[in-house]
C-alpha positions as a Markdown table, in Angstrom:
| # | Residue | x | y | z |
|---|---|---|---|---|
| 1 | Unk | 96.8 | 44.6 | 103.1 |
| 2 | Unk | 95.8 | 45.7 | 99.9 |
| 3 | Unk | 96.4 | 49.5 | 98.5 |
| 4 | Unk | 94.6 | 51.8 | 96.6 |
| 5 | Unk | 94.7 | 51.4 | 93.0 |
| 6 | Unk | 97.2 | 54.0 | 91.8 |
| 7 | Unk | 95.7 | 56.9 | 89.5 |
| 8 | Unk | 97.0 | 58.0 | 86.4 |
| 9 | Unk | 99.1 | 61.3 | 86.7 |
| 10 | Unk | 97.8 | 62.8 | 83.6 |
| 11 | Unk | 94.6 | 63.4 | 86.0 |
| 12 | Unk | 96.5 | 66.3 | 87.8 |
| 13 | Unk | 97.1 | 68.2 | 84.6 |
| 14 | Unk | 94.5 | 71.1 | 85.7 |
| 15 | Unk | 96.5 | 71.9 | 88.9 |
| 16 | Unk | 99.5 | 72.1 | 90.9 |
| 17 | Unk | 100.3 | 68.7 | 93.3 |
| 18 | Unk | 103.3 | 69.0 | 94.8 |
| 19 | Unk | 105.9 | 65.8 | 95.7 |
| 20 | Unk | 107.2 | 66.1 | 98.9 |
| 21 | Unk | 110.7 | 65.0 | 100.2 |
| 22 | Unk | 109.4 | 66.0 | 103.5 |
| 23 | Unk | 106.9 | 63.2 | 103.7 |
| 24 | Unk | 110.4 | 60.8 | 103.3 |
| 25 | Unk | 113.4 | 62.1 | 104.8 |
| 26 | Unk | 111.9 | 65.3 | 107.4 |
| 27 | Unk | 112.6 | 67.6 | 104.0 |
| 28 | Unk | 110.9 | 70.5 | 103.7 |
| 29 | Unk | 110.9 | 70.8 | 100.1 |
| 30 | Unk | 107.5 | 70.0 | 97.8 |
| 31 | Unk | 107.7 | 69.2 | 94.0 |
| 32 | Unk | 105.0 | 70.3 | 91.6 |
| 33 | Unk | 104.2 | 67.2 | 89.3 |
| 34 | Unk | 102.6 | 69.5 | 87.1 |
| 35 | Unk | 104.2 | 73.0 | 85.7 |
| 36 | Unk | 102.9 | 75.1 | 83.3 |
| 37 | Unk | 105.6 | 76.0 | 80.9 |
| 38 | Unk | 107.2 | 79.6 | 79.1 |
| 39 | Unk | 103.8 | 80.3 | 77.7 |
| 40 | Unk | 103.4 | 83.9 | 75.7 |
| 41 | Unk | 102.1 | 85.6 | 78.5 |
| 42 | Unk | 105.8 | 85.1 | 79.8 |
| 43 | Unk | 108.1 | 84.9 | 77.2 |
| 44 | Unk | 109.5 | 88.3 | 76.3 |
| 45 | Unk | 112.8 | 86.8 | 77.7 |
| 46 | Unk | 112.5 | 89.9 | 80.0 |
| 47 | Unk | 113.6 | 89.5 | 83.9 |
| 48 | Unk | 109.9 | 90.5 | 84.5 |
| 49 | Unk | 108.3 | 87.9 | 82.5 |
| 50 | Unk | 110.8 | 85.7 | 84.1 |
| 51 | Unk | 110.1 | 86.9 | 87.8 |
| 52 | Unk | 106.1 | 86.9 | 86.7 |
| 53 | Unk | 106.6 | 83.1 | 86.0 |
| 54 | Unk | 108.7 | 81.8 | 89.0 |
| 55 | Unk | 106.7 | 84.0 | 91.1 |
| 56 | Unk | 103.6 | 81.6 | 90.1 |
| 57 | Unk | 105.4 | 78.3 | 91.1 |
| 58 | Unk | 104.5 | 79.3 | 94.7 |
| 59 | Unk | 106.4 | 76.3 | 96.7 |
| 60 | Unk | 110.0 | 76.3 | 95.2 |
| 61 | Unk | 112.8 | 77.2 | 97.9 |
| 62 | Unk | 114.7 | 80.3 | 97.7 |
| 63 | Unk | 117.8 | 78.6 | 95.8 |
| 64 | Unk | 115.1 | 77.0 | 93.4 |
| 65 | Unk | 113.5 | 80.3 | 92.7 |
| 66 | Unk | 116.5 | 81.9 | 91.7 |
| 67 | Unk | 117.7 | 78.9 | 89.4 |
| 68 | Unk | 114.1 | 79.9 | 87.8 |
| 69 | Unk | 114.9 | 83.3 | 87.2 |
| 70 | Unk | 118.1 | 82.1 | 85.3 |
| 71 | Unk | 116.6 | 79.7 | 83.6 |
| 72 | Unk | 112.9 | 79.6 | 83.7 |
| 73 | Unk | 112.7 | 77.1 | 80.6 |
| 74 | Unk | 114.3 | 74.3 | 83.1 |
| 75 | Unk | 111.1 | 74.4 | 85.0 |
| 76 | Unk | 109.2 | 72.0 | 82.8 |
| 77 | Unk | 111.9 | 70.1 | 81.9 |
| 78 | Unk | 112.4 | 69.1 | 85.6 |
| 79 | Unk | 108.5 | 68.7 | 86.1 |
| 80 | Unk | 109.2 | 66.0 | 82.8 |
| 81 | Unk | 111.7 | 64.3 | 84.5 |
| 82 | Unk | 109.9 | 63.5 | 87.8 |
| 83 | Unk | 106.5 | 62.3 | 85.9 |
| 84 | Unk | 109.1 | 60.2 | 83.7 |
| 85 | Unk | 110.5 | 58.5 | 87.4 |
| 86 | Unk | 107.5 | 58.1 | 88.6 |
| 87 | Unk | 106.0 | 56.4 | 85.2 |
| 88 | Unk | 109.4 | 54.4 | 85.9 |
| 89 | Unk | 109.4 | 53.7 | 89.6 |
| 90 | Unk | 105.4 | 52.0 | 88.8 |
| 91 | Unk | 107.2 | 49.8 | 86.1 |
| 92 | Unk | 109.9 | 48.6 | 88.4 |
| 93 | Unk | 107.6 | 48.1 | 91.3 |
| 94 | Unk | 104.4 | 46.6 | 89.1 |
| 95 | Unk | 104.3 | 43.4 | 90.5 |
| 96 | Unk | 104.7 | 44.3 | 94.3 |
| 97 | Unk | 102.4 | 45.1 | 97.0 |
| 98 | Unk | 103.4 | 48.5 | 96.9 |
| 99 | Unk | 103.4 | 49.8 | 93.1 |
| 100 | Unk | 105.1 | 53.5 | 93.3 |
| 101 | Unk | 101.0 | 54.7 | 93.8 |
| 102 | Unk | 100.8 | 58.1 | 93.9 |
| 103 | Unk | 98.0 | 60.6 | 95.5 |
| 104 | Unk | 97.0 | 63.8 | 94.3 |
| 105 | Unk | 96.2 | 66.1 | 96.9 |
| 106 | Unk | 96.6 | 69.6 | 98.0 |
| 107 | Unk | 100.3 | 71.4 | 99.4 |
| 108 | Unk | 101.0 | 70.0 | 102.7 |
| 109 | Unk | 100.0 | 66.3 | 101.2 |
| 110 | Unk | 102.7 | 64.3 | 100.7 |
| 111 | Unk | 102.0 | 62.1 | 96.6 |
| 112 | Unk | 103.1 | 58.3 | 97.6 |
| 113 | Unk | 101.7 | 56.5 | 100.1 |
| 114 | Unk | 103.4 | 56.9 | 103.8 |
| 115 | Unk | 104.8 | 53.3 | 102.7 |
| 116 | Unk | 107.7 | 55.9 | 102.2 |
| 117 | Unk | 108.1 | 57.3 | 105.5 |
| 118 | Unk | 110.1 | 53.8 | 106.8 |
| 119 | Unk | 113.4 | 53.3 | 105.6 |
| 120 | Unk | 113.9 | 50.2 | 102.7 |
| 121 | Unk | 114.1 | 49.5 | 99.2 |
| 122 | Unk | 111.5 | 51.2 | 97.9 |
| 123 | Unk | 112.0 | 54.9 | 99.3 |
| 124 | Unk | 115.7 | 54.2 | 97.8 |
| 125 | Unk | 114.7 | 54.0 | 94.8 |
| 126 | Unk | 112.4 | 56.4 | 94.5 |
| 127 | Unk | 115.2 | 58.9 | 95.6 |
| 128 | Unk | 117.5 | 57.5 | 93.0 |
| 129 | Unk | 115.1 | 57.4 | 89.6 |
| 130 | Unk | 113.3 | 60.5 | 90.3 |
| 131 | Unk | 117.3 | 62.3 | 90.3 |
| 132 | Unk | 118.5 | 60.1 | 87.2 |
| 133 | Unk | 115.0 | 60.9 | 85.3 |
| 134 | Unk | 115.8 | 64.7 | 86.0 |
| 135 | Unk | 119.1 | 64.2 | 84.5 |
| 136 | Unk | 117.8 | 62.4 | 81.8 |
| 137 | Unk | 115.7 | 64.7 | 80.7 |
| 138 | Unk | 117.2 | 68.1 | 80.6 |
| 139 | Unk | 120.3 | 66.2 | 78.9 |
| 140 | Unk | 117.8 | 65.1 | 76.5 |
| 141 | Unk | 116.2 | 68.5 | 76.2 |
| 142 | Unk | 119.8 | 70.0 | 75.5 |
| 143 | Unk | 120.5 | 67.7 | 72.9 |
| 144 | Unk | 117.0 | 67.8 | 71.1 |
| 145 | Unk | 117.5 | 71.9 | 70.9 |
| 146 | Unk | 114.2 | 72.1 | 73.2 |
| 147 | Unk | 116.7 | 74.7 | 75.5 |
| 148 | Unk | 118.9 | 76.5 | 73.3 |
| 149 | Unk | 119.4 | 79.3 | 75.1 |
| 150 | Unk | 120.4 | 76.9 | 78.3 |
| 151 | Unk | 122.4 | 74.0 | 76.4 |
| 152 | Unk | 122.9 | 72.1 | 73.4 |
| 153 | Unk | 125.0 | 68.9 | 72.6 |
| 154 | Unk | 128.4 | 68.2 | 74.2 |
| 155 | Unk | 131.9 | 69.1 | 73.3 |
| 156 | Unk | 134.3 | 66.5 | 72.1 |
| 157 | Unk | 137.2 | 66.0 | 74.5 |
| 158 | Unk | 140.8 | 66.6 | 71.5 |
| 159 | Unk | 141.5 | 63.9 | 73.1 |
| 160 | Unk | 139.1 | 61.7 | 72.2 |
| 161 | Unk | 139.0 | 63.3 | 68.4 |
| 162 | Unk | 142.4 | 61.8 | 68.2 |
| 163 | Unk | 141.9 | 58.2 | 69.3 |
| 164 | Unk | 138.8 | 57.8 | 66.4 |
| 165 | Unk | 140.4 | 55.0 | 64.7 |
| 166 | Unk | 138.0 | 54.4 | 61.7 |
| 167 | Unk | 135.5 | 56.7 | 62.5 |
| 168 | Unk | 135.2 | 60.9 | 63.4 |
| 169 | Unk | 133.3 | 61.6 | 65.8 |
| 170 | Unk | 130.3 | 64.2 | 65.3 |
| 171 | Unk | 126.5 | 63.9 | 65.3 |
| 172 | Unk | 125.2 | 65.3 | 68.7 |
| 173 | Unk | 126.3 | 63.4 | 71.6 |
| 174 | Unk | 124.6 | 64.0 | 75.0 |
| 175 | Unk | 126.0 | 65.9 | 77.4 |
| 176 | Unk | 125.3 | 64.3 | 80.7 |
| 177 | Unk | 127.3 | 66.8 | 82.9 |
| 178 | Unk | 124.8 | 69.5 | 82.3 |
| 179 | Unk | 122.2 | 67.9 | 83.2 |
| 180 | Unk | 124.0 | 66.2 | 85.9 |
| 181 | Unk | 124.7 | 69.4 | 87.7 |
| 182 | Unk | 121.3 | 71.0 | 86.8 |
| 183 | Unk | 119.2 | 67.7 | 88.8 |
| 184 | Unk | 122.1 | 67.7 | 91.8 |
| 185 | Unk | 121.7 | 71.6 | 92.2 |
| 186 | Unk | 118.0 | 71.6 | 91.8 |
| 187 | Unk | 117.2 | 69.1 | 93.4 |
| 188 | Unk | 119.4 | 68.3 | 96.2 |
| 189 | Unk | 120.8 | 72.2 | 97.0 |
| 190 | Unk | 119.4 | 72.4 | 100.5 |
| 191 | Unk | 121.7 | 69.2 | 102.0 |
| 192 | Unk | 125.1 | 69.4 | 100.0 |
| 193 | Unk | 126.9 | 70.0 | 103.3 |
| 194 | Unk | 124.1 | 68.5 | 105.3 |
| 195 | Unk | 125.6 | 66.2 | 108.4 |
| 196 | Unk | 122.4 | 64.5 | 109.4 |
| 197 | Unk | 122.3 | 60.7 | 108.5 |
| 198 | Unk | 118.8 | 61.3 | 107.1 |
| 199 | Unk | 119.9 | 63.9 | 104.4 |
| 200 | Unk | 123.8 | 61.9 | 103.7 |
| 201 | Unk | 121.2 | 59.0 | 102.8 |
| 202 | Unk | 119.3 | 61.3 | 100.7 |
| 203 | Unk | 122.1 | 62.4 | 98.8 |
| 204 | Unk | 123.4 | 58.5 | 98.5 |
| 205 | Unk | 120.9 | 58.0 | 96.6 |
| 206 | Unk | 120.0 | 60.7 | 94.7 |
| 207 | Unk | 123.7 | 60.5 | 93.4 |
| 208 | Unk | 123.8 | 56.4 | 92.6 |
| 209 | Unk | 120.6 | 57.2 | 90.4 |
| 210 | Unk | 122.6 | 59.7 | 88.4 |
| 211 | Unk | 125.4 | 57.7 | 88.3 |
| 212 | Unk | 123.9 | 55.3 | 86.5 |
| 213 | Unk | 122.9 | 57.9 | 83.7 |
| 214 | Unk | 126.5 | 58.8 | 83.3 |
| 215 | Unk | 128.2 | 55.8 | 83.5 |
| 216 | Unk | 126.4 | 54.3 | 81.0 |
| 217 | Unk | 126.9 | 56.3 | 78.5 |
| 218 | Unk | 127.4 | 54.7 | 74.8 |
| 219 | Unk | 128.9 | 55.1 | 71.4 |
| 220 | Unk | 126.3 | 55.3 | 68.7 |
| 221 | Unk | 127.5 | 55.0 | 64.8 |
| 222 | Unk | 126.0 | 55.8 | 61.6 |
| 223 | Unk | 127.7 | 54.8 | 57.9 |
| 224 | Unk | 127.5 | 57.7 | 55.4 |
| 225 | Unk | 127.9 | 56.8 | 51.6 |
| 226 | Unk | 126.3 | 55.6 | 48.7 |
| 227 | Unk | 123.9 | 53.2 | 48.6 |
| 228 | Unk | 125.5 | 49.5 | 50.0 |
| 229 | Unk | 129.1 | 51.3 | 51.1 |
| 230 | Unk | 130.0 | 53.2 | 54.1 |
| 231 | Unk | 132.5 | 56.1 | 53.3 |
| 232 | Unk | 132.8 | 57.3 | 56.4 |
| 233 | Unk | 131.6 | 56.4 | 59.8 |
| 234 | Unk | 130.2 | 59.5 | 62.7 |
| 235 | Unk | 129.9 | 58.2 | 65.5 |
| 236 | Unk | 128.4 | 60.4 | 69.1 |
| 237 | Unk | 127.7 | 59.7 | 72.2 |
| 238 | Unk | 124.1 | 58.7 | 74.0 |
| 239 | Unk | 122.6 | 57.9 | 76.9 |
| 240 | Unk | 121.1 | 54.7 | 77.1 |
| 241 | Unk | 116.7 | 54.2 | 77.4 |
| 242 | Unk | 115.4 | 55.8 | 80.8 |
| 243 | Unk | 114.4 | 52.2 | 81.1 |
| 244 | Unk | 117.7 | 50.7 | 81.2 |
| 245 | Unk | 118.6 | 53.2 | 83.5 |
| 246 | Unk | 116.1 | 52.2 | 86.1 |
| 247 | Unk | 116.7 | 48.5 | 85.2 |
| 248 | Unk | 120.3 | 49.3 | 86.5 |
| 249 | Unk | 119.1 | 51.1 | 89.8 |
């Protein structure tokens, strides 16, 4: 059987196309692949420009529409991170029958191929990177200043500061929690204390993909001297490439 051959996502980038759960675990929840993000026309940092802009994102759920009117700046962070899984998933599954395709259509239209809807490896994964590539990104958003009303770079454990050896630690190191919690609350709010095997697998896997972004976190040093001599070494933490992180999944 041969499939379709996929489209490029960048073709959507005139309206919304919403990922659906639903069409793989019986979810009811839809994800928009594109989001527009804080434009002008909403950013007076006023609760009405806020409510004016989560109020056009018409399919988030009620506990996703108030996380938008906290923090309406997450929104295309999180629409980042699930283009950057799916850009992932198609790497990973490039040489297979079924390549991560996606298909554009309108709300109620589920954006992979009903491949999906039976259990196996593939929707698995696609769980698992889509939830680490969420995480990924609004870490990486935090730590590039893109959010700095949201978060920024993480703190040092004292702890940690003492055990330096022959470096100090400094720089900006990557602070994985937030942006743990931000993709587990986000994305899986509706089936934290869900009991059906369907959503239990869900959350499996949405939680080994961002346990792989956490647990692979990495020490990164840079010398600081004069030319040819390191005087003193600062060393942070980072996450590894999204890459590596779906290499791992």
């Amino acid at each position: 059987m041969r499939f379709s051959r996929r489209p490029r996502v960048s073709s959507v980038l005139t309206a919304y196309f919403m990922w659906s759960w639903s069409a793989l675990l019986a979810s009811a929840a839809w994800w928009l692949l594109t989001v527009p993000p804080m434009t002008e026309r909403y950013e007076n940092t006023s609760a009405r420009g806020a409510k004016v802009y989560c109020d056009s994102l018409r399919y988030l759920k009620p506990y996703q529409y108030q996380r938008c009117l906290r923090q309406p700046t997450l929104m295309a962070v999180i629409s980042d991170g699930i283009k950057s899984g799916i850009r992932e998933c198609q790497y990973q599954f490039r040489n297979s029958k079924w390549n991560c395709s996606t298909y554009p259509g309108p709300p109620g239209r589920h954006a992979f191929h009903p491949i999906l809807k039976a259990r196996g490896r593939e929707k698995a994964f696609v769980y698992a990177i889509l939830s680490a590539a969420v995480s990924y990104e609004i870490t990486r958003a935090c730590s590039n200043g893109a959010m700095l009303s949201e978060c920024g770079c993480a703190k040092i454990n004292p702890h940690d500061r003492k055990r330096g050896g022959n470096f100090v630690w400094g720089g900006c190191s990557d602070d994985v929690k937030i942006g743990d919690e931000i993709s587990r609350s986000f994305l899986d709010g509706d089936i934290v204390t869900a009991k059906s095997m369907k959503k239990q697998l869900r959350k499996h896997n949405s939680e080994a993909g961002r346990m792989v972004v956490t647990s692979n976190m990495r020490k990164v040093c840079k010398c600081h001297g004069i030319t040819g001599s390191c005087a003193q070494t600062v060393c942070w933490r980072s996450m590894p490439t999204l890459r590596f992180i779906s290499h791992r999944i």
